[in-house]
N, C-alpha and C positions, 0 to 999 in steps of 0.2 A: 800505814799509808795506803790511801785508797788504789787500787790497781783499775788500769783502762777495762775495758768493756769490748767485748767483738766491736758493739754496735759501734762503740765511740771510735776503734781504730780502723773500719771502715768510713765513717764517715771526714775522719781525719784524711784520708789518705786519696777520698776525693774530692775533696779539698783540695789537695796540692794537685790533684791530676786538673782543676779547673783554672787553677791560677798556671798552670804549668800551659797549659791551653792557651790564656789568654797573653802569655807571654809570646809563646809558641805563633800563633793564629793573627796576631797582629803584624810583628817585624820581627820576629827578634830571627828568623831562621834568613840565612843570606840567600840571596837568588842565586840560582847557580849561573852560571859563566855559557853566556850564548854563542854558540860557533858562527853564528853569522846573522848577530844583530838580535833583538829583542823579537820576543815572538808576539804574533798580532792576540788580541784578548776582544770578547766582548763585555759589556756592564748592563748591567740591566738592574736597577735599585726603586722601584716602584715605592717602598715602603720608606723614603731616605728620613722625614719627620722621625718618624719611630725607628730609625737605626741613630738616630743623629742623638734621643735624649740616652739610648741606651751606652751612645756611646759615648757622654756624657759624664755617663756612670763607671763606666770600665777607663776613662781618664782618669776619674778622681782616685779610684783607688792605685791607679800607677803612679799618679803624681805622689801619691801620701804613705804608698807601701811599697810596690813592687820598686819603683827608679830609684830610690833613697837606699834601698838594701844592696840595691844595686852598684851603684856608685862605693857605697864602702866595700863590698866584694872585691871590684875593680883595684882598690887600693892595696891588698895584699899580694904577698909574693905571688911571681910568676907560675913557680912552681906547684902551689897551692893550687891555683886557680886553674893549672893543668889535670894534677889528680881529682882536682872536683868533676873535672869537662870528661875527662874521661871514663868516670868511674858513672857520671851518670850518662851516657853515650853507650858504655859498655851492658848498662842494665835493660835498656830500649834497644837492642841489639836481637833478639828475638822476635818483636814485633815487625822491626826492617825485614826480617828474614820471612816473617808470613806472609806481606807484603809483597817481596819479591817476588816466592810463589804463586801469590793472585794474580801479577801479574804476566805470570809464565817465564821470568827471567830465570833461568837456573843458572847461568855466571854469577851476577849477582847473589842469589839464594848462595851460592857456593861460599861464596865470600864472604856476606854476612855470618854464614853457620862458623867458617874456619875463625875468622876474625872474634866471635865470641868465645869458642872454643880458648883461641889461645891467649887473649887477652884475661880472661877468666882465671886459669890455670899459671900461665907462664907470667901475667901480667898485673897480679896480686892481686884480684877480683877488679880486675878492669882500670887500676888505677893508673898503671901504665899500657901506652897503647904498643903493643911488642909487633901488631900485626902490622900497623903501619909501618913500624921500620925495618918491616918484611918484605915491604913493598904491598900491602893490600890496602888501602885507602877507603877510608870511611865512608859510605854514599848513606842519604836518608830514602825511608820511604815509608808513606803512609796514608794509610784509606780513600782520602780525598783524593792522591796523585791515583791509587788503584782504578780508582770510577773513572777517574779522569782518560786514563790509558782506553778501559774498556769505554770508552768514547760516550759515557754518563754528561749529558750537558751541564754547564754551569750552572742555570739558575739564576735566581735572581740573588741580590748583597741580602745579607742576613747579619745583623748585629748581635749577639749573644753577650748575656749578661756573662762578664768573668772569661768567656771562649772567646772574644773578641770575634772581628771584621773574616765575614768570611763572604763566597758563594753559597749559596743552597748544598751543592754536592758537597764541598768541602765542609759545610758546618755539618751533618749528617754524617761525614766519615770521620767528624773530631767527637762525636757523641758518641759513635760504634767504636772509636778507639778507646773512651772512657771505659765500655762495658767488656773489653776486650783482654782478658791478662793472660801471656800465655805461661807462664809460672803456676795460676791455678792458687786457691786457697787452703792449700793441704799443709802449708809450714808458715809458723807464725816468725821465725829469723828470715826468711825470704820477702815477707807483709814488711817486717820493719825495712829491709836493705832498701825494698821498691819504696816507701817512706822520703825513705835520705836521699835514696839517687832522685825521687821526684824534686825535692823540695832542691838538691842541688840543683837541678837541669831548669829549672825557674830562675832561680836567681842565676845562673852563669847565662843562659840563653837570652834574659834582661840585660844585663850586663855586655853582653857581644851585641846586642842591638844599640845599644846607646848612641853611638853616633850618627845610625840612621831615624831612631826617633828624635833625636836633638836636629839634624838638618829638618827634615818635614815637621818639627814645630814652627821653623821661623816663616814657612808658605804661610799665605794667606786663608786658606781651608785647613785643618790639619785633619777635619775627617777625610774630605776631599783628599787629601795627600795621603792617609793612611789609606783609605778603601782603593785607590788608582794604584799604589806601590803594591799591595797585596794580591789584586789581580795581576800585573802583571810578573810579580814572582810565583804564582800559582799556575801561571800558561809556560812561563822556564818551567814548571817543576814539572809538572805534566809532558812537555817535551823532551825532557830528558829522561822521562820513564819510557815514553815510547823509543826514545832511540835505542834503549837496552845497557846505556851504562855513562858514567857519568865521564865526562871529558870525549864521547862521540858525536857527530855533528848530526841532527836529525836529518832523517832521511828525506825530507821538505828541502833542507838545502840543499843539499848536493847531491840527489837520488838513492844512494846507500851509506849509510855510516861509514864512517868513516874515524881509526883514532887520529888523536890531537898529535 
């Protein structure tokens, strides 16, 4: 029986970090919960012709691959679809944690470090989240919110093929996240895990998106609807890295944070 190839299970593995992307990069991640009202965004899409056929393309293959895997996913137990969520949540749980330090959070950084730690260990390689019901609550964070914090302008809509609907910043900090592992290439069982948690974190992140891809189909634009929902959950997401933690009201509201 032929055995894979370095080359071939690198190229597999970004693969799933592009489709993971375009799951990711379009809807599938929720906006986070505004303390006082949706925060303002600008757009700026000079290029919309050539974002519109690309996105075109990154439809059809969600119509015909990513939503269809999705929807039977959906269909299984609750519990399934928990250790899936977690175990890949628990594996991109290192990257949140560089993250946090770019952006000079050390609560957070603390967080994410303890939260992989014990999830890891206590929580059977992350398939249960033990840290949550410790009371430490899972926050994201990634490249694009990092520039964003350091006050990195938006940019103009940039459609990528497979990375979906982003800003300029944002698609830039989702290609630095591709090149980015911090596991490192030194063990081939840790290549496969990041493999599975990818390829889960796709489909379950498709999957939690569904309802918000299913409303912004039935608008009359759906790029229009996709590219307007993705800025402005990228200006929530950005806001919330600046206020320093997830459920604090940015300092734009109410002049200091404040928690919920």
């Amino acid at each position: 029986m032929p055995t894979a190839t370095p080359t071939a299970w690198f190229s597999a593995r970004h693969a799933l970090l592009a489709l993971s992307l375009l799951a990711a990069g379009g809807c599938s991640q929720r906006p986070p919960a505004s303390a006082c009202g949706p925060v303002a965004y600008q757009l700026s899409d000079p290029a919309e012709p050539a974002n519109r056929a690309v996105f075109a393309f990154n439809r059809s293959v969600d119509d015909y691959l990513l939503a269809p895997v999705a929807r039977g996913y959906s269909a299984l137990p609750d519990f399934t679809r928990q250790g899936v969520h977690n175990f890949a949540a628990n594996f991109g749980e290192p990257k949140v944690l560089v993250n946090d330090l770019l952006q000079g959070n050390g609560e957070r950084a603390m967080t994410s470090l303890t939260r992989f730690m014990f999830n890891t260990t206590l929580g059977v390689a992350g398939l249960i989240d033990v840290s949550g019901k410790m009371g430490l609550p899972r926050h994201t964070s990634d490249f694009g919110q990092t520039f964003g914090v350091w006050n990195i302008a938006d940019g103009p809509i940039v459609e990528l093929p497979l990375l979906g609907t982003h800003n300029l910043r944002d698609a830039t900090g989702s290609v630095l996240s591709l090149a980015v592992d911090p596991f490192g290439d030194n063990s081939d069982t840790v290549d496969t895990l990041g493999n599975v948690a990818m390829a889960g974190s796709v489909v379950d992140g498709r999957a939690e998106a569904l309802p918000v891809t299913d409303t912004l189909r039935i608008l009359p634009d759906y790029y229009l609807a996709v590219r307007d929902y993705t800025a402005q959950q990228r200006a929530e997401r950005v806001a919330e890295g600046k206020a320093g933690a997830p459920g604090k009201r940015p300092a734009s509201c109410t002049g200091v944070p404040t928690d919920e």
